[in-house]
C-alpha positions in Angstrom: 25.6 29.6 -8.6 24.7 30.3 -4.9 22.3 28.3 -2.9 20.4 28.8 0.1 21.0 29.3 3.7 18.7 26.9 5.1 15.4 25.0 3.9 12.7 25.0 6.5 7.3 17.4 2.5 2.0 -7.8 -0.3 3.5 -7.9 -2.2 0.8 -9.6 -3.8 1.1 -12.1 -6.3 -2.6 -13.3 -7.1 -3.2 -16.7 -9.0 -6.0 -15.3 -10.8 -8.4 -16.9 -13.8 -8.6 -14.9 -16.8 -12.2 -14.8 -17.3 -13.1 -15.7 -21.3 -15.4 -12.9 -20.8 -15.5 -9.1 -21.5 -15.9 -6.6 -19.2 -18.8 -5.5 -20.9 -20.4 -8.7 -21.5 -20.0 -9.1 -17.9 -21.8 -6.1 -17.2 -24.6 -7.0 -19.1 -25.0 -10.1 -17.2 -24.5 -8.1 -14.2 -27.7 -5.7 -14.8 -30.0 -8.8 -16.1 -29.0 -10.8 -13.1 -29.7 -7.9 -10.5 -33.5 -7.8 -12.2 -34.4 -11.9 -12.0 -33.3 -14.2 -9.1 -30.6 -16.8 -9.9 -31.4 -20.3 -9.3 -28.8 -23.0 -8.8 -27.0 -24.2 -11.2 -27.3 -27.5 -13.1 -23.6 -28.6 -12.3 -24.3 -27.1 -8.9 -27.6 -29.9 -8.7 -25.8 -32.8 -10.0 -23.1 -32.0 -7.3 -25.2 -32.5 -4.7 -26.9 -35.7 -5.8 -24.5 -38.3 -3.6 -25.2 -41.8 -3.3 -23.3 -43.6 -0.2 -22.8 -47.5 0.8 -21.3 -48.6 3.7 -20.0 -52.2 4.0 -18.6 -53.8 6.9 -15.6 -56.4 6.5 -15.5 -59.7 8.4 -12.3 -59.1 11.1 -9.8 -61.6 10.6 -8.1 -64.0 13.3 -5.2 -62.3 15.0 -1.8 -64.4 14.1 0.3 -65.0 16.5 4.3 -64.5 15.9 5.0 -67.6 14.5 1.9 -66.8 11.8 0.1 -69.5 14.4 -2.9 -69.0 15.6 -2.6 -68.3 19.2 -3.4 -70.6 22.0 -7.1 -70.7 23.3 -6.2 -68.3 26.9 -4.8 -66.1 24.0 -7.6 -65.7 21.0 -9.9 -63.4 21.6 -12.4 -65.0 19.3 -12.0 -68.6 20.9 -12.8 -66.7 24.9 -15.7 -64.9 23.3 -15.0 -61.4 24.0 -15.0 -59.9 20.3 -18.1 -61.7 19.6 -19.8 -60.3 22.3 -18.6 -56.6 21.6 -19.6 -57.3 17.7 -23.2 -58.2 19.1 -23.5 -54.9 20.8 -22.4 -52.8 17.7 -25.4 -55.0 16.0 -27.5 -53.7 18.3 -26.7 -50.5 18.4 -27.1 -50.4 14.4 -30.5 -51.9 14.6 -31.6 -49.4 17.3 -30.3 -46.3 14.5 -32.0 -48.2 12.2 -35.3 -48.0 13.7 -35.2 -44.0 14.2 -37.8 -41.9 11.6 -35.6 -41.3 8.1 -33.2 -38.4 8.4 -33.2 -35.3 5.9 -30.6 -36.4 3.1 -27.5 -34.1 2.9 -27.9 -30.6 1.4 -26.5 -30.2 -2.4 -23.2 -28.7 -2.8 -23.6 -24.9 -3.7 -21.3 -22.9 -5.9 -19.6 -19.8 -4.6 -22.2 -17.0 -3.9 -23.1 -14.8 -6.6 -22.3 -11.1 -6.2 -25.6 -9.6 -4.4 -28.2 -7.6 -6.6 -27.3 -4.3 -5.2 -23.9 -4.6 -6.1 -24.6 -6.1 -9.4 -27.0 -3.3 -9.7 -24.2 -0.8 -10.1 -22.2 -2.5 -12.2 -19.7 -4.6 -9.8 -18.9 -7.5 -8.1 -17.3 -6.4 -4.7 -17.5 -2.9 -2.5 -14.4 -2.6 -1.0 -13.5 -0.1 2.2 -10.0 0.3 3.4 -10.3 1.5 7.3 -8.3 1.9 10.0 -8.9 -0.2 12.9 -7.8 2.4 15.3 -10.2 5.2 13.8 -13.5 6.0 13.6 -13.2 7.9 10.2 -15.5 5.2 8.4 -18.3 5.8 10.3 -20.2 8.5 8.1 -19.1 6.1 5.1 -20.6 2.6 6.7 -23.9 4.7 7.7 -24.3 5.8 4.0 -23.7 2.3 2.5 -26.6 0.8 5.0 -28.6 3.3 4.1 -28.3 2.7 0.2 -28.1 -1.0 0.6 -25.0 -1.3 -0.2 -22.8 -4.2 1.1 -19.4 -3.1 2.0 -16.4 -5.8 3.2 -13.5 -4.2 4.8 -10.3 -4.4 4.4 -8.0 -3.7 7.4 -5.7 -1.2 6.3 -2.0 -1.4 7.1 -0.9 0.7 10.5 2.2 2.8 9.0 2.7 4.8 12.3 3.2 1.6 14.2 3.9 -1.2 12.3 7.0 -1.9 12.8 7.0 -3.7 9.2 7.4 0.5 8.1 10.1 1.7 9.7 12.7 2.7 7.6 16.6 3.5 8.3 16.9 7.5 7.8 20.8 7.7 7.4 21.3 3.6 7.1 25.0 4.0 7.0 25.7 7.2 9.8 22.8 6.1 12.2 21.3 2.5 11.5 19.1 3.4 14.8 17.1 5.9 13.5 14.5 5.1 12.2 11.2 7.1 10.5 7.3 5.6 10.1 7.0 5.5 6.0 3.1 6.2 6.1 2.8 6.9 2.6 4.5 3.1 2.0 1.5 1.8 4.2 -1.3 3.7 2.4 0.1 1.8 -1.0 0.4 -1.3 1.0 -3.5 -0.8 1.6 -4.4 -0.2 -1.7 -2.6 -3.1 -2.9 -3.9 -5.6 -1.3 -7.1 -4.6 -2.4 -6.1 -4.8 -5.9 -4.5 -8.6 -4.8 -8.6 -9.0 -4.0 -10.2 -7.6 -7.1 -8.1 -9.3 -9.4 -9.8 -12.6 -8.5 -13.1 -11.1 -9.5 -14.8 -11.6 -12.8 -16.9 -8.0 -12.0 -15.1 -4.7 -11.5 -14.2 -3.7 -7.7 -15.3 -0.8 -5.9 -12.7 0.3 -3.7 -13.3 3.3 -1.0 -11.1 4.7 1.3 -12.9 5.3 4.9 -13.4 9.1 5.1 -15.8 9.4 1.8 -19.1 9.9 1.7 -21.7 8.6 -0.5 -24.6 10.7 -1.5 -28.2 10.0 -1.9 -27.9 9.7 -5.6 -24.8 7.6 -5.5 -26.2 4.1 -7.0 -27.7 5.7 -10.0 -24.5 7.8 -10.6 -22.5 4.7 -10.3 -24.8 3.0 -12.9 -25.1 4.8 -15.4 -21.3 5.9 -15.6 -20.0 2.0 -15.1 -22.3 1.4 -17.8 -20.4 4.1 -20.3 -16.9 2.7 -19.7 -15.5 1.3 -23.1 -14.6 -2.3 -22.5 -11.3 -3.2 -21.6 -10.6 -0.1 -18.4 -8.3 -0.6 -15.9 -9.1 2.0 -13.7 -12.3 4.8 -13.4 -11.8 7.3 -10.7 -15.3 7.6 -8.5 -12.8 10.4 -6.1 -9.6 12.0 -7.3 -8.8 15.0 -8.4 -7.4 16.2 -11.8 -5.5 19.3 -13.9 -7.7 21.6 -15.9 -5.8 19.8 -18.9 -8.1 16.4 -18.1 -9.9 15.2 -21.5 -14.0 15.4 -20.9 -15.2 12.6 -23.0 -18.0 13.0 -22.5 -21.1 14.3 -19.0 -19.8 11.0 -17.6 -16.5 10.1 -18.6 -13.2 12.5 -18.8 -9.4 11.3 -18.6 -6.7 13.0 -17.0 -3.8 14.5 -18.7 -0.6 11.8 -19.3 1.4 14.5 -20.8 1.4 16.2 -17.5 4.4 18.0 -16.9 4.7 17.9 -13.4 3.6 13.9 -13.6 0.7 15.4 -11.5 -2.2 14.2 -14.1 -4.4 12.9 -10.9 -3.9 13.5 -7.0 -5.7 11.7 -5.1 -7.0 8.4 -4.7 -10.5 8.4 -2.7 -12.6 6.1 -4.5 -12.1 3.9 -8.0 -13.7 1.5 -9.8 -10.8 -1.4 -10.6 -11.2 -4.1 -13.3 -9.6 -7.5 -12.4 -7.1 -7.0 -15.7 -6.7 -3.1 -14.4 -5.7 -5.2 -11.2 -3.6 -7.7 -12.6 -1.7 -4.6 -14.5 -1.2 -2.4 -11.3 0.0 -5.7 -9.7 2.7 -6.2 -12.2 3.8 -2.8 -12.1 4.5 -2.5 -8.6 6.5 -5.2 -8.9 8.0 -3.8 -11.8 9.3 -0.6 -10.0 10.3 -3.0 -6.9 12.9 -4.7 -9.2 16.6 -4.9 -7.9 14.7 -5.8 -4.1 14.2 -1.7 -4.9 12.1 -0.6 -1.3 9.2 2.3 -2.8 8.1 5.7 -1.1 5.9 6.7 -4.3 2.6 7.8 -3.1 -0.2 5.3 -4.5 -1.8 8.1 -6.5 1.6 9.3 -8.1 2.5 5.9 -8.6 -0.6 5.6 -10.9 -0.3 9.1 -12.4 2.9 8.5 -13.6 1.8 5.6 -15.8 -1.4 7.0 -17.4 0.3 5.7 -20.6 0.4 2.0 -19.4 -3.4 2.1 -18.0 -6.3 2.5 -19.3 -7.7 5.1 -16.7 -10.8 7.2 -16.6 -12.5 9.9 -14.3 -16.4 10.0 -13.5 -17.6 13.4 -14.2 -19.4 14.8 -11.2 -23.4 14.7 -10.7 -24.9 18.3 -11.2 -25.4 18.7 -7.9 -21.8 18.3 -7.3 -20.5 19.8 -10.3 -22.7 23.2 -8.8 -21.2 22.3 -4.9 -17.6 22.2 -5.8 -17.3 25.4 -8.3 -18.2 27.1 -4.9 -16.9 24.7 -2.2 -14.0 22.5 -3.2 -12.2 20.3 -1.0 -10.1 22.6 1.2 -6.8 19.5 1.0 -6.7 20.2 -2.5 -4.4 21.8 -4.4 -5.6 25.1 -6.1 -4.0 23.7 -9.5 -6.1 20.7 -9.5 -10.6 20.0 -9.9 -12.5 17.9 -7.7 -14.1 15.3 -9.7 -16.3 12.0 -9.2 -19.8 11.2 -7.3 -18.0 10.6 -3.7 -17.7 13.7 -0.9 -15.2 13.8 1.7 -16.1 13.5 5.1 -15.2 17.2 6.6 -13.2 18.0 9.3 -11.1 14.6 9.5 -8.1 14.6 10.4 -5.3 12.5 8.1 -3.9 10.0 8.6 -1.1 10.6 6.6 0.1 13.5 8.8 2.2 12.7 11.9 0.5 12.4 15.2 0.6 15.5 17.7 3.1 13.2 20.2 6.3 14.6 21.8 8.5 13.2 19.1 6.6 14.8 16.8 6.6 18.4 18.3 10.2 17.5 19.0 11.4 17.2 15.6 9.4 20.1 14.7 11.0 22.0 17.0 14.1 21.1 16.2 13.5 21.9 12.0 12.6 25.1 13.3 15.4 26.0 15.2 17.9 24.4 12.3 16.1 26.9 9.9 16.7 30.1 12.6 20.4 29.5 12.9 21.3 28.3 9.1 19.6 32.3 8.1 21.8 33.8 10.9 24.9 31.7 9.0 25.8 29.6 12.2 26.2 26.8 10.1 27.7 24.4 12.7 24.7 25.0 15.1 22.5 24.5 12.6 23.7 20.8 11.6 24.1 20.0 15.7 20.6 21.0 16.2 19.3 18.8 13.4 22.0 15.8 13.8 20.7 15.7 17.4 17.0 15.8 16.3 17.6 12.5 13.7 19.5 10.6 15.8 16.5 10.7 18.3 14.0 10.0 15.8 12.0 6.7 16.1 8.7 7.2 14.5 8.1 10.5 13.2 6.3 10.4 9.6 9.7 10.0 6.7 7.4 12.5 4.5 8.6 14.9 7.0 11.7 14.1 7.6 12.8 14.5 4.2 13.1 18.9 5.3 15.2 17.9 8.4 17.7 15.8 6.3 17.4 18.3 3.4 18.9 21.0 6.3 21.5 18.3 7.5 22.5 18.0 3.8 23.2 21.8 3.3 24.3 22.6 7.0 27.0 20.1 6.2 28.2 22.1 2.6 28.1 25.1 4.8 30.6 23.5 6.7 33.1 22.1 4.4 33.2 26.0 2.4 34.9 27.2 5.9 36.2 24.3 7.9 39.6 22.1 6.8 37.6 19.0 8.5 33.8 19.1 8.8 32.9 18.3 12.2 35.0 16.2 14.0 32.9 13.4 14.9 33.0 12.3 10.7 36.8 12.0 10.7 37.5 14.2 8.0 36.2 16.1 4.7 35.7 13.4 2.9 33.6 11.9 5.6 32.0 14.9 6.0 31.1 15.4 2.3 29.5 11.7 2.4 27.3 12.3 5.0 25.9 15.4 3.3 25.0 13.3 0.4 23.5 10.4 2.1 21.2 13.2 3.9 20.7 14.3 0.5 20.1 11.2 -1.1 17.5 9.9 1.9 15.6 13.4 1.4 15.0 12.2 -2.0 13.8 8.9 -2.0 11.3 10.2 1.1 10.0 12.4 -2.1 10.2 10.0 -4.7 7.4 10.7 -7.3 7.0 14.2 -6.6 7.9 17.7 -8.2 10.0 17.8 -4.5 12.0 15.7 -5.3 13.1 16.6 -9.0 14.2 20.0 -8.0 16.4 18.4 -5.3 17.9 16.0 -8.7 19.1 20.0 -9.3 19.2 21.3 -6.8 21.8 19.1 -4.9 24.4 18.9 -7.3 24.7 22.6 -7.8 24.9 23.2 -4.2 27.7 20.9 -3.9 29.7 21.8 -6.7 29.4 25.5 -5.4 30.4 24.5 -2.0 33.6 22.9 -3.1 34.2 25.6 -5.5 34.4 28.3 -2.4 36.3 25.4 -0.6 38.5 25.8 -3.3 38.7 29.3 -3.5 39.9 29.7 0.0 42.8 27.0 -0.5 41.4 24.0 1.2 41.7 20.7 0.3 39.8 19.0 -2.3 37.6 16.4 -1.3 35.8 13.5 -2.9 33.5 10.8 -1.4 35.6 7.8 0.6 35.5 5.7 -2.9 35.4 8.6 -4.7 32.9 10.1 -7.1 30.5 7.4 -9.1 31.3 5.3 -6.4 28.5 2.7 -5.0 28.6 1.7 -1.7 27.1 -0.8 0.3 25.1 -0.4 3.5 25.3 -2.2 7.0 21.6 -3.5 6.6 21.2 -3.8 2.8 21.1 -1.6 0.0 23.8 0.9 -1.1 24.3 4.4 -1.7 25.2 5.6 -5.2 28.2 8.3 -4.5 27.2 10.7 -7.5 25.2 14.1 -8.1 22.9 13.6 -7.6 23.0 11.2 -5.1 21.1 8.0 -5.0 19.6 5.8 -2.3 17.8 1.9 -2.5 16.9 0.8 0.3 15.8 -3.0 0.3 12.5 -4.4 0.4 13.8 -6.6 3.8 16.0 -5.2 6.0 18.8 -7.2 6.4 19.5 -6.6 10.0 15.8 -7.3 11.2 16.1 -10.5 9.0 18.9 -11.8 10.7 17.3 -11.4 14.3 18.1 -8.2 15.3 15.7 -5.0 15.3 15.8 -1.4 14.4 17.6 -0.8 18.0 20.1 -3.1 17.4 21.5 -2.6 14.3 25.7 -1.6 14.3 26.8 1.9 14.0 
């Protein structure tokens, strides 16, 4: 029953056209278009075939107010004025008239068609997310030119300072502070390239910008593009997987749905998207944003979660591979998971998922630090100062990791309440107190949403706070309950509300409702 002292982790709505084809079929027309040139199109040829006639209407008389003609001075006709301007565009016509024959217009010309290469390996579109701050895509654009590969790009969203991704760490104690939701922009990123390839009628290649692409890469794209069964959503060309992952077959394997740990794929470096895989991930997002529900979910746990909804598959790695990463897996990866796919990593780059090294940064760990030293030495009230002081500075720093400093505000608070009538002063009393500790608790989850983090807080939070009002208890202090008591749900200044329960709950909405109304993050009411 004890806990511990201290713990020291476009919206896109596409119109898209169905196409009355399947994937395969598409595919076939894919590989026997990249072998013979396209020509035009009859519909394309009749398009262009315009005839034109131009016809010039005799002017009439100006009227004068009375429906009149007007007087002789008046009519421009009667002084000779219009005639003489209507000679000179007669002239002027003739002149034109006289120059050699001009080319006729060009034909209308459908859409481009997807270019061999890209045809070639079984797609319609090559897709890379960068950064347009980093240089990380270098190694990947030097590949693709030298395989002939076209690549667009796809600006990916700034989490560390777009403002757009700031989000309220303790909305209802300190509306100022704010944290950068990285992991919200990543997902951002991703979706808006499945917004793209679900216009396609050829599967998308999307790539984040620190892969690499081997030598071999177009022929191991082929022939594994060429092996998926018709109607995938989703085939993994970068990801990593549990040793539980179904091998289908050299080229195809799936990952494990029945994952305990939800943790069936990590990862999401490369993939091969269908545009009904597209339209599916589209409509699921907005399925989990229901309620104007804000998500943290990580893009690849968002996936791995509903392996049972999609379609998804894994391309098994090239020999060469297969033989480098028994010896030399990624060093980011977890030891429980296997590298799979035909993409590399770029070594030695640093995330961008991880915090920069600024003074806020180095600040906040700093702080986390010194909470954890003073909540194992039991000076409970320290411990919360140190870290209260910390958030209510924070502006930027990454919310993956500010999930462990509000996690230690959480439990430096129980501390509190098992020894103290009151809580700190500046709450206004217990029950104040105890409400604080669970929004910390509450905000610490939803900055872990998806992940095994944050089910053992679902546990671990409502058996430290019973066990702190239980000592509470023990020494004769008052019993305390949330302001509108237990089960309660309680709105917050900028939108969304706080679900008073264990364990607690947290939706933050998709607009804030302060920033909407004019203000900003610095202006919001405390």
């Amino acid at each position: 029953g004890s806990r511990p002292h201290q713990w020291s982790p476009s919206d896109a709505r596409p119109l898209a056209r169905r196409s009355a084809e399947s994937p395969r079929h598409l595919r076939s027309r894919a590989k026997s278009s990249a072998m013979a040139p396209r020509g035009r199109s009859e519909g394309a040829s009749a398009a262009g075939k315009a005839s034109t006639a131009t016809a010039i209407s005799r002017p009439c008389a100006p009227a004068g107010p009375d429906g009149a003609d007007d007087s002789e001075a008046g009519n421009p006709w009667r002084t000779g004025v219009l005639p003489a301007l209507l000679a000179a565009v007669v002239g002027l016509v003739a002149s034109w008239a006289r120059r050699p024959e001009l080319e006729p217009a060009p034909a209308a010309v459908t859409p481009p068609s997807p270019l061999p290469a890209l045809l070639a390996l079984g797609i319609g579109k090559a897709i890379a997310i960068r950064m347009a701050r980093s240089n990380r895509s270098l190694g990947l654009v030097a590949d693709a030119e030298r395989l002939g590969i076209p690549l667009e790009y796809l600006d990916a969203s700034d989490g560390q300072y777009d403002d757009a991704f700031l989000s309220r760490i303790l909305p209802m104690s300190m509306p100022n502070s704010t944290c950068a939701d990285i992991v919200g922009a990543i997902f951002n990123s991703h979706e808006r390239a499945w917004a793209m390839a679900a216009t396609s009628e050829l599967p998308t290649l999307v790539l984040e910008d620190d892969v690499r692409l081997p030598s071999d890469f177009p022929e191991a794209m082929s022939k594994r593009m060429s092996a998926l069964p018709d109607g995938f959503h989703v085939a993994f060309a970068g990801v990593s997987v549990t040793e539980n992952a179904t091998r289908l077959s050299p080229l195809l394997s799936r990952p494990d749905a029945d994952d305990a740990n939800g943790q069936g794929l990590l990862g999401f470096w490369a993939y091969a998207v269908s545009p009904a895989g597209a339209r599916r991930l589209l409509r699921l997002a907005q399925e989990a944003r229901r309620g104007d529900k804000r998500l943290f979910q990580p893009v690849d746990l968002f996936v791995a979660h509903r392996l049972k909804q999609l379609k998804v598959y894994v391309f098994e790695p090239t020999e060469s591979l297969a033989t480098l990463w028994a010896s030399n897996a990624d060093p980011q990866l977890l030891k429980s998971m296997r590298q799979k796919g035909i993409v590399t990593m770029e070594p030695k780059v640093p995330s961008l998922n991880m915090h920069a090294g600024d003074d806020e940064a180095m600040m906040m760990k700093e702080a986390l630090a010194q909470a954890v030293s003073y909540g194992k030495e039991e000076k409970h009230r320290k411990a919360w100062r140190t870290s209260w002081d910390a958030a209510r500075r924070m502006r930027r720093y990454n919310c993956w990791n500010a999930a462990t400093l509000l996690q230690n505000i959480g439990l430096a608070l129980l501390n509190l309440l098992e020894t103290s009538p009151d809580g700190p002063s500046s709450f206004g009393g217990a029950n104040e107190t105890l409400f604080a500790a669970l929004e910390a608790f509450a905000s610490t989850s939803r900055y872990q949403e998806g992940t095994w983090m944050q089910r053992r807080g679902s546990g671990d939070y409502p058996r430290w706070a019973r066990y702190s009002l239980s000592q509470r208890a023990g020494k004769g202090l008052s019993k305390v309950a949330p302001p509108g008591g237990w089960g309660s749900r309680l709105p917050l200044p900028c939108g969304g509300w706080l679900n008073a329960s264990l364990p607690p709950t947290l939706i933050e909405p998709l607009t804030d409702e302060c920033s909407r109304s004019g203000g900003d993050f610095d202006n919001a009411s405390s």
